[in-house]
C-alpha positions, -999 to +999 in steps of 0.1 A: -138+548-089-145+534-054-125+519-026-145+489-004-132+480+029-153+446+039-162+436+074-137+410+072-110+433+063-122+461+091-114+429+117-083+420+107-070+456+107-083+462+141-074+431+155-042+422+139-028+457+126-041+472+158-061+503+141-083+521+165-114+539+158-109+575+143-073+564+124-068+568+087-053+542+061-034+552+035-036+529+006-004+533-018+007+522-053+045+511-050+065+491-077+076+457-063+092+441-097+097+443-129+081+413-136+046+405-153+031+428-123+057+456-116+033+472-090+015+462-060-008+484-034+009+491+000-007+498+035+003+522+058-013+545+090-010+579+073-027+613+074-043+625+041-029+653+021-050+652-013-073+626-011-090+611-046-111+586-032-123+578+008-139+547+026-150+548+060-155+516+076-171+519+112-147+555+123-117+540+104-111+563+069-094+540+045-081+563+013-057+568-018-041+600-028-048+617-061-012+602-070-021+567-068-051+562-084-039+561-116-033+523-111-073+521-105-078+530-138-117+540-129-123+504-117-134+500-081-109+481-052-122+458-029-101+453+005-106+421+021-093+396+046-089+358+035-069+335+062-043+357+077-040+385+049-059+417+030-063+407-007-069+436-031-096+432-058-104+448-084-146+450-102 
């Protein structure tokens, strides 16, 4: 299980989301339907409490806790940037 935070994706938090050097991302599972895709991931400036899996991307910690992985199911997830939004994917 990994978490990938591209270049792209480092820019567009730090220049559209604001996120400074030293900050930590929390990324979150949270159910959005109950549709085909009942879950989505989520985004938010958090502090880490039990950490499963970390990124750092130049002094920015990206990271899911041990809660939310399940939706990984051992696969990696790439964060990226295409036009004006962060795209999840998995590999």
């Amino acid at each position: 299980m990994e978490l990938i935070v591209t270049p792209s994706a480092l820019s567009c938090f730090k220049g559209e989301w604001g996120i400074a050097d030293g900050e930590t991302v929390r990324v979150f599972v949270r159910y959005v339907s109950g549709g085909e895709l009942p879950f989505a991931f989520g985004i938010t400036r958090d502090t880490p409490i039990d950490a499963a899996v970390t990124a750092v991307a130049e002094k920015v910690t990206f990271y899911m806790e041990s809660k939310d992985v399940w939706f990984m199911e051992g696969k990696s997830l790439c964060i990226d940037c295409h036009g004006d939004g962060i795209v999840f994917q998995f590999s």
